[in-house]
N, C-alpha and C positions, 0 to 999 in steps of 0.2 A: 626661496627655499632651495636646498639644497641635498641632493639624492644622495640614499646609504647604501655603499656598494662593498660588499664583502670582499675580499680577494682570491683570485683564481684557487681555487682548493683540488687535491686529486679526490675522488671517489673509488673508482676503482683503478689499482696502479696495475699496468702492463703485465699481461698474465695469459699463457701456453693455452690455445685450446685446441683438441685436437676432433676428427669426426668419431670417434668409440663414442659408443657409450653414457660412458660413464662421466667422460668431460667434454661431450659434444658442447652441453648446455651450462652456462655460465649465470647464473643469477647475480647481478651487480648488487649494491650495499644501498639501501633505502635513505635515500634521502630526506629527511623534514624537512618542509617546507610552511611550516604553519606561523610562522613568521615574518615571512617575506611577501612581495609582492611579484616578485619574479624571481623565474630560475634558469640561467643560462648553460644548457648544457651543453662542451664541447668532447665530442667522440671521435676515439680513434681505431682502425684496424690495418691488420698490416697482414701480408700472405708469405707467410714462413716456410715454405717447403714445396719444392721442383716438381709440384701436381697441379695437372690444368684443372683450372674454378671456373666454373659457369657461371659463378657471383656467389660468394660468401664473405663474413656471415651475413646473416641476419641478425638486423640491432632491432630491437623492440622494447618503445620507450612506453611504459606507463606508469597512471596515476591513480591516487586512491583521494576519496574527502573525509576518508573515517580515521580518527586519532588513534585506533591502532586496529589494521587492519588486517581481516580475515582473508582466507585465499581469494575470494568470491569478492572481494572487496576493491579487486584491484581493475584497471579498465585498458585496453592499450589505448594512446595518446597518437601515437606512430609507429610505422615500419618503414625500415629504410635497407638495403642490400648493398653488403659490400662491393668492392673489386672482383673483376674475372680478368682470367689467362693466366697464362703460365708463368710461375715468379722465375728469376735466374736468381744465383748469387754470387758473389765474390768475398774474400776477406782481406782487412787490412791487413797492411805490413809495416805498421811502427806504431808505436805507443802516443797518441793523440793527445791531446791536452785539451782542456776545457778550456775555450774560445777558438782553437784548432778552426781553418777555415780548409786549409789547402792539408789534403788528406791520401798519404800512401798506399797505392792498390796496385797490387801484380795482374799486367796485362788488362786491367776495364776491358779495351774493346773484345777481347777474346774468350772474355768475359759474358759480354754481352750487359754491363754495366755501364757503357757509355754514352745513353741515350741522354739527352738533357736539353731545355733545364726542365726539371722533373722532382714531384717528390719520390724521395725513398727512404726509406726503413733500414737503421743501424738496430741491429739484433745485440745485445750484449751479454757474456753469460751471465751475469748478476742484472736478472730481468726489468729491475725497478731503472737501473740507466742505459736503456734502452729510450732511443728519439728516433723522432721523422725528423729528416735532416731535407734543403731544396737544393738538388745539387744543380748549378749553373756554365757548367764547364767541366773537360776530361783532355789530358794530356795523351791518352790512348794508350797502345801499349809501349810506343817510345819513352815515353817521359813518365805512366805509371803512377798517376795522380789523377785526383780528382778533385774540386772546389767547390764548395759550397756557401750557399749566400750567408748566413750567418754563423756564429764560431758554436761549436759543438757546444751545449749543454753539460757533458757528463765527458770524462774522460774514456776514451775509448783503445782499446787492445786490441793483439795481434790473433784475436779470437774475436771479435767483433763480425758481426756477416751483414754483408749491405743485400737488402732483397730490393726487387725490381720487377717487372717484367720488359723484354726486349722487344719498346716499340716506341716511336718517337712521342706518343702520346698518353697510353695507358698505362697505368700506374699499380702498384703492389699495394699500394698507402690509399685508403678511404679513409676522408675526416666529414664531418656534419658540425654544424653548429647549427643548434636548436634551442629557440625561447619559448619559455612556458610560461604564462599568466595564473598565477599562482594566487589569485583572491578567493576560491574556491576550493581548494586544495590543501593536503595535511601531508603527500607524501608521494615522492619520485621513485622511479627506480628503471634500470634498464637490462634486457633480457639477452642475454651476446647465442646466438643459433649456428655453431658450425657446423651444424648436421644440414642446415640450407640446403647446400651439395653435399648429398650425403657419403660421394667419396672423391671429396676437394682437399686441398690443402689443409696442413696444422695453420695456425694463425694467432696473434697475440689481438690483443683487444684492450682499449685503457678509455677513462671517462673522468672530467675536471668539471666542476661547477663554478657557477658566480652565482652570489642574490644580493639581490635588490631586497632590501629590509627596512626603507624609508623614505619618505619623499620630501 
C-alpha cells in the first residue's frame, strides 16, 4: 500500500501583526480535516521591529470533532512561544533574483546582521514574498555581502529588510513543525497572540499544511 500525501499548501500566507489592539490577535483560516488521517502543520514567525520581546507571539494550535463548529466547539491542541530579544535590521542593496544565494548588504557587521549561520527573515514590501532565508556566511563590511545556503525563493529588492537579532545563537525567525492525528477530527486552526508581550515587537506570522488522506 501506498500513502496519499497532499502537497505542501499555504494556510495562512505571511501577514503584519502588530501589539494594538485591534491586530494583536490573528485568527488563522480553519482547516478541514475530516478527510485525512493526518495533518502536518508547519509554522512560522518572524520579529519585525527594533523592540525587545520577552517571547512573542504566541501560536495556539487548536482543534474541533464537530462538522461545523460553534465557538465552544473548539479545544487548544498546543501552545507554543515565539522568539525573544531584540531584532536588528539591515536592507539589501541590489535587486536579487530567485535562486540568488550570495546577497548585497551595506556594512552586515555594522549592522549587526553578521552573525551566522543562523536563520533570518527577508521582510519584503509585497508581504506574500516574504521568506526565512539560513544565512551561512558574511563578507562584513569589507566586501558587503552575505550568503545564504539555499537560492532565494522570491525575488528580492532594494527595500527588502533582513531581521535578526545580534547574537551568535538566537534567532528573530521561530518555526515548529507539528503533526496531528486527525482520525478524530473535522477541523484545525491556529490562533497567532502578539499581545504575548504586550509591548514587544510588530511581527509577521505564516502557516503551510500537508495531509495525509490515504494509506
Amino acid at each position: 500500500m501506498a500513502l496519499t500525501k497532499g502537497s505542501q499548501t499555504t494556510l495562512d500566507e505571511w501577514a503584519l501583526q502588530t501589539n494594538a489592539d485591534t491586530t494583536a490577535v490573528r485568527l488563522g483560516t480553519a482547516l478541514d480535516v475530516r478527510t485525512a488521517y493526518q495533518c502536518t502543520l508547519n509554522i512560522k514567525a518572524a520579529l519585525t521591529e527594533a523592540v525587545a520581546s520577552t517571547g512573542t507571539p504566541e501560536i495556539i494550535i487548536q482543534v474541533s470533532g464537530e462538522g461545523t463548529p460553534a465557538k465552544d466547539d473548539w479545544t487548544t491542541y498546543m501552545r507554543l512561544v515565539g522568539p525573544a530579544g531584540t531584532p536588528v535590521t539591515d536592507t539589501l542593496n541590489a535587486i536579487e533574483p530567485a535562486g540568488e544565494t550570495v546577497l548585497a548588504v551595506v556594512d552586515p557587521a555594522t549592522s549587526n546582521v553578521d552573525n551566522d549561520p543562523k536563520f533570518k527573515f527577508l521582510l519584503h514590501t509585497t508581504v506574500a514574498n516574504s521568506e526565512v532565508v539560513y544565512q551561512i556566511s558574511n563578507t562584513a563590511d569589507a566586501g558587503d555581502t552575505i550568503t545564504i545556503l539555499d537560492g532565494l525563493a522570491n525575488e528580492q529588492d532594494t527595500n527588502t529588510q533582513i531581521w535578526d537579532i545580534d547574537s551568535a545563537t538566537v534567532e528573530a525567525v521561530g518555526q515548529w513543525t507539528v503533526t496531528i492525528d486527525c482520525m478524530s477530527l473535522a477541523w484545525i486552526r491556529v490562533i497567532y497572540n502578539a499581545d504575548y508581550d504586550a509591548d514587544g515587537p510588530n511581527l509577521h506570522t505564516s502557516c503551510a499544511y500537508t495531509l495525509n488522506t490515504g494509506i
